[in-house]
C-alpha positions, 0 to 999 in steps of 0.5 A: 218519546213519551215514556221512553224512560219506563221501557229504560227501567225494564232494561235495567232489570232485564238485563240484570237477569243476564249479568248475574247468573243467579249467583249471588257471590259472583259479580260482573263488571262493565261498561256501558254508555248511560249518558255520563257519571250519575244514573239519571239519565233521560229519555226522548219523548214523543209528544210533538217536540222533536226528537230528543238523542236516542236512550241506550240502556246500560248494563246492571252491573255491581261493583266487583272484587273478582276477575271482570267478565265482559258483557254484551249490552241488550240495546232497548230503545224503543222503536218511533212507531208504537202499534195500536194497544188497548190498555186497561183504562185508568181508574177514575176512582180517588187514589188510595191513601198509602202510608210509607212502610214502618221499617222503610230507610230513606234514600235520596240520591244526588241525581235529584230523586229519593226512595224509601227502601227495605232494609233488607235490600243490598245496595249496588252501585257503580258510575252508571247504576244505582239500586237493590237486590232485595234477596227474594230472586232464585237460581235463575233471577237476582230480583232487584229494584232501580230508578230511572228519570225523564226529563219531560218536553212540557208539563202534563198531568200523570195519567198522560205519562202513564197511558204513554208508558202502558202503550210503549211497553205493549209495543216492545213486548207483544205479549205484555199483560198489564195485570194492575194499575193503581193510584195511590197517594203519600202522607205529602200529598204526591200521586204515584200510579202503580203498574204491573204487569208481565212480559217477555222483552226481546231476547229475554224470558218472560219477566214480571214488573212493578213500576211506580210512576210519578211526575213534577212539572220538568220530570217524571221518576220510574221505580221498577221492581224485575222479577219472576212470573212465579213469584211476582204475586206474592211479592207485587204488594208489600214491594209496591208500598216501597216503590210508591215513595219515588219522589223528586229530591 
């Protein structure tokens, strides 16, 4: 299902919410199915190919060093059928020249994508999630930053995926509010669309999110940042020039 993969990053976020209580001090550990041992794990894509295997989002859970606390998993597959939405059409304009933040450190996984990060940001990791809690989350809501890919059924151009992700997501949260989308491109020449929007996924509260999105001819890459309504404007800018160097690696 085209996009699906995008629907999986808003899982990982969303249900960081749920794992880690706003305590920063206090980690969960569990398991959960997310394809195997690496992180990047694919979704199925609807374009006229069959079906692929379902995506079951795992849960985020850092590493721990204190009692294991079991946790439920939020299933966020997406349904087959998406109801009819009216995203906001995507510019036409030339994309923005957008350069990579003089303090970033650079991150390259071996699942085979790379992402210039803050240096502020904490590093987690276990067998089936790699990503940051940046330290700007409240009480309620540990904000965080993660990476998903999906292996795509045929090459297409990036505003194919996109428009396929937008629509996806209006479907699993009625609500969704697609504040901004953008295209920016890097010194190396790679196009990225900046989406954001806000929320509320089943089951949870409503949520904000910047997703950066960018595709090869085999794959596209997801960079999500989950965060509260609150705060998100004061944040969506300086986290989005991170977020825009999602590359392949």
């Amino acid at each position: 299902m085209l996009g699906a993969l995008v629907a999986m990053a808003v899982g990982f976020g969303a249900v960081l919410w749920l794992t880690r209580s706003g305590d920063d001090d206090t980690r969960d550990t569990a398991s959960t199915d997310a394809g195997g041992d690496t992180p990047d794990d694919t979704g199925a894509l609807d374009t006229g190919a069959p079906d692929a295997s379902p995506v079951t989002v795992p849960v985020t859970t850092p590493a721990a060093t204190v009692e294991p606390v079991p946790v439920t998993t939020i299933p966020l597959t997406l349904p087959g059928t998406v109801a009819p939405t009216d995203p906001p059409p995507p510019t036409t304009e030339a994309p923005i020249p957008v350069a990579v933040p003089a303090d970033a450190v650079p991150y390259a996984d071996p699942a085979g994508w790379s992402l210039a990060v803050a240096p502020g940001w904490r590093f987690e990791q276990t067998p089936t999630f790699t990503g940051w809690f940046t330290g700007t989350g409240s009480d309620g809501f540990q904000d965080n930053v993660n990476v998903v890919l999906e292996d795509l059924p045929r090459a297409m151009d990036l505003a194919t995926y996109v428009d396929a992700a937008v629509a996806l997501i209006q479907g699993q949260a009625p609500d969704a509010v697609i504040t901004d989308r953008q295209r920016v491109v890097g010194p190396d020449g790679v196009e990225v669309e900046l989406v954001s929007w806000t929320g509320t996924l089943p089951g949870l509260p409503t949520l904000a999110f910047v997703q950066a999105m960018t595709i090869t001819d085999t794959r596209a890459y997801v960079a999500t940042f989950t965060s509260e309504p609150a705060r998100i404007a004061d944040l969506a800018l300086a986290f989005g020039q991170y977020l825009a160097t999602v590359r392949a690696a």
